[in-house]
N, C-alpha and C positions, 0 to 999 in steps of 0.2 A: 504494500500500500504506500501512495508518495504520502509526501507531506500533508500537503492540502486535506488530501484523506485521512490521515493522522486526526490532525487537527479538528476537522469534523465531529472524527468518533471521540474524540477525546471527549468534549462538552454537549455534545447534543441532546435535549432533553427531549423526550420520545412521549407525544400527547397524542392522544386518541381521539380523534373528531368527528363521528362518523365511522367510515372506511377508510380515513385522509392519516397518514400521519405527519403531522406538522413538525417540524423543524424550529428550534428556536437558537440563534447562532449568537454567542454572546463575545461583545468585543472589550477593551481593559483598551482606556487611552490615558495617556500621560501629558499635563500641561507642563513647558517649560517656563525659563523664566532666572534663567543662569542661577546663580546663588539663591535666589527665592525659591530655588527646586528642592530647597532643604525638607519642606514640607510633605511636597510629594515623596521625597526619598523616605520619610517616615511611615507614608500611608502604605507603601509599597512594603517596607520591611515587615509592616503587623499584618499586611496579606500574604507574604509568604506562609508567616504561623498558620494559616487557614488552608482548608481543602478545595477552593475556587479553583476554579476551572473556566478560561475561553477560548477560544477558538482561534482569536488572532489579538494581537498585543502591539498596538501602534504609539509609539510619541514623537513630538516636535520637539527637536532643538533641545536645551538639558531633560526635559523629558523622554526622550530617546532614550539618553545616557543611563537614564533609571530602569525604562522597562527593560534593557538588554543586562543589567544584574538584575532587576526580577529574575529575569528568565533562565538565567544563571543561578538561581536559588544562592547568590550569594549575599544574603543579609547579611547589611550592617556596610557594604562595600562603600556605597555610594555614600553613607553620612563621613566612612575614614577620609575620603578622598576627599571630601571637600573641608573638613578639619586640617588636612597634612599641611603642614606650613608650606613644602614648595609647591601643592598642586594650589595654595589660595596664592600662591605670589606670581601664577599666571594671569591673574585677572587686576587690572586696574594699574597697567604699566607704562601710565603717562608718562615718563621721559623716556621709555623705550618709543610711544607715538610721536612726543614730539622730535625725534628723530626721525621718522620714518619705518617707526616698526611699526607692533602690532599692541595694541590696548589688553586685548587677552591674546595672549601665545596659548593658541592650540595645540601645537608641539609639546611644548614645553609642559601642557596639562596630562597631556595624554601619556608622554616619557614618564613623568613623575607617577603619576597613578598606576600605570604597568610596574614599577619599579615599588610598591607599594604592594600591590594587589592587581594582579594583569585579570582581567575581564576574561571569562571563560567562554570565548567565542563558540567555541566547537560547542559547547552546553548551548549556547543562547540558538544554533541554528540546528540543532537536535531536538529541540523542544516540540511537542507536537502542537503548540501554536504556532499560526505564523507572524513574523517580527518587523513591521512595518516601522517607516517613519519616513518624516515628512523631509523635501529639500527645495530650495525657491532657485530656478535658472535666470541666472542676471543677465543672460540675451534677450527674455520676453519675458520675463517679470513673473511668470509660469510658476503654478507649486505642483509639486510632482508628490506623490507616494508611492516610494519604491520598496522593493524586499529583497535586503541586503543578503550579497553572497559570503562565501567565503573568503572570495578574493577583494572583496570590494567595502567588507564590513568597515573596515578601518578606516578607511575611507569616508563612507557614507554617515556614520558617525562625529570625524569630524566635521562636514559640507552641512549637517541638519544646525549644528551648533556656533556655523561661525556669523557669529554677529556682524551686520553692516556697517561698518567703519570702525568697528573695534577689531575687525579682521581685516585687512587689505583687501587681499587676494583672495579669488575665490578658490574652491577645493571642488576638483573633477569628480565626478563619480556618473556610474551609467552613460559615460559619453556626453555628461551636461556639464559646465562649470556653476558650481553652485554656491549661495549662502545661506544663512539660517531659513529653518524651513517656515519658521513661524510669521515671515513675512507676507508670504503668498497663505498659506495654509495654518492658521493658528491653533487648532485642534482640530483632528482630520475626521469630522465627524459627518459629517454631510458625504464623505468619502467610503466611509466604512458603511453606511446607512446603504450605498448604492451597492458596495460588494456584499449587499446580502446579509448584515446584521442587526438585528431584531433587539437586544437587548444590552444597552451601553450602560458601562460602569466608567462612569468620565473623573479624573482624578485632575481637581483644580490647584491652583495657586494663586488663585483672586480669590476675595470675598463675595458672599453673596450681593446685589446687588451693583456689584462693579461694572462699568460702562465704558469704554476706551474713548479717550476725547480726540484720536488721531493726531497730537500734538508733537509726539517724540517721530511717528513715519512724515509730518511734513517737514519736520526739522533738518530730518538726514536725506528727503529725497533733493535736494540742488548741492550736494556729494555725488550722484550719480549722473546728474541729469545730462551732462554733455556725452561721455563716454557710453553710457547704460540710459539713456530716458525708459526703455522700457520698464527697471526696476525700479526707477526713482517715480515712475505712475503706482507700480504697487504701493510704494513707502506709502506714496500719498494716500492709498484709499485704504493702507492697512487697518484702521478706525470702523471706518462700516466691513468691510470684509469681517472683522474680528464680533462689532456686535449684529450680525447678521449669524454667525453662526452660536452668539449668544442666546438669539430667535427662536435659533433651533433647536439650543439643549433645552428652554423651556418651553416648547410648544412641538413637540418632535412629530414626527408625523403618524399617519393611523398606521396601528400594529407596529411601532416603536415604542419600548420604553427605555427612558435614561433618567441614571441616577446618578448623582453629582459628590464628590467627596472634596468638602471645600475647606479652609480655615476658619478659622470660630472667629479671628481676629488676622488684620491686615497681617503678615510678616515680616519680623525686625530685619530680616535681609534682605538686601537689594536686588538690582540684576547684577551688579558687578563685585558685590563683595558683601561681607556684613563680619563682626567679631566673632568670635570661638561661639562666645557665650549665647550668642544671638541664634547660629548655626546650630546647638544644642537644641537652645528652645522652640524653634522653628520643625525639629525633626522630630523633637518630642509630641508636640503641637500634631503633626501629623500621625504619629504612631497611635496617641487617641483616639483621633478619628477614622482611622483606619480600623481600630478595633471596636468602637461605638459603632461603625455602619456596618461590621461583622458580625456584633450583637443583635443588631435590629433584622438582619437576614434571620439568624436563627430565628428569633423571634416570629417570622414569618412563615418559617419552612412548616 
């Protein structure tokens, strides 16, 4: 059986309608949000303790970064990495930018974290879920949802996560040069809804009620606009893009259901950084609700 079919059997809950039997395909999405991902990496670690089961396992951008140790059943990985002094001294390297580097060294995050704890590739693409995540092509401002290979994982993991102008360059994968996926694609949920899934467990990093004022994608699109205009149109419309698929985790469509695992309280960390301390209680903060929305399923079964 390939993968796909793997994955299938793995989670499929088998209802009787009639003569029909229905399919119910459930999908596990990861919100990024660089250092603000401390959250989701929490929620993730308290769903490993659990016996959930989906089908396919998609994130954007440090969201990515998480669901591929989910899938790795390596809890705890993702809170060490972003604790380790040299993987936080990747991000927020203003005199390395104003040289002409990079604000966050993706290199340098990625070297450091292997050299820590290397990511169990071969586990994350053995899993009988499949491992999606999001990349935006800076030739047409395009967001793509790809399923990383073997060859390409490394790869495709850094090009979801490199932020527009705190990365230079963009990062090849599938034959596109790319940057953060979250540009085009903020949570690929309207995506996964078309591939066939029926019941979303959307794991946030905003609070309820949050609304994007599109104020940081107009800031950064006249960065692109001469070399790249077509990306510097996404910056611009990443705002409604973003609460458009807001829309849709709360209004989802007939025979969807999504449910949201969000912060109780904004998160002390930023996207580019936040203190030890902060990092803690952000993942903590997550880990609760991870296990509060574990509780309330039981509760329901």
């Amino acid at each position: 059986m390939g993968r796909e079919g793997r994955a299938n059997e793995a989670s499929r809950n088998h209802l009787l309608d009639g003569w029909c039997v229905i399919y119910t395909m459930r999908a596990l999405l990861v919100e990024g949000g660089g250092v603000r991902a401390a959250f989701a990496a929490g929620v993730l670690d308290a769903l490993m303790e659990s016996d959930e089961r989906f089908d396919m396992v998609a994130g954007t951008s440090a969201g990515a970064l998480l669901a591929a140790a989910y899938l790795a059943d390596q809890r705890g990985r993702s809170l060490r990495v972003l604790r380790h002094p040299d993987c936080r001294a990747a991000f927020g390297r203003i005199s390395d930018f104003l040289r002409g580097g990079d604000l966050v060294d993706l290199e340098l995050l990625h070297e450091a974290a292997d050299r820590l704890e290397p990511l169990d590739g071969t586990a994350v693409l053995a899993h009988p879920a499949r491992f999606l995540l999001t990349v935006t092509d800076v030739e047409t401002g395009t967001g793509h949802l790809i399923e990383p290979t073997e060859e390409d994982l490394v790869a495709a993991l850094k090009a979801t996560s490199a932020l527009p102008i705190a990365v230079r360059s963009p990062v090849e994968v599938a034959g596109l040069k790319c940057l953060d996926g979250g540009i085009a694609i903020p949570i690929p949920v309207q995506q996964v809804i078309d591939m066939g899934a029926t019941e979303l467990v959307v794991v946030r990093t905003r609070r309820a009620g949050y609304r994007n004022n599109g104020r940081s994608g107009r800031l950064a699109a006249p960065w692109f606009e001469r070399k790249q205009p077509s990306l510097a149109g996404a910056l611009r419309s990443r705002g409604e893009v973003y609460n458009a698929m807001l829309d849709v985790l709360d209004d989802p469509p007939e025979g969807v259901s999504i449910q949201q695992i969000r912060p109780r309280r904004t998160p002390a960390c930023r996207r580019t950084g936040g203190s030890d301390v902060d990092i803690v209680r952000d993942h903590l903060m997550g880990m609760d609700a991870g296990q509060t929305w574990r509780s309330e399923q039981r509760l329901a079964e």
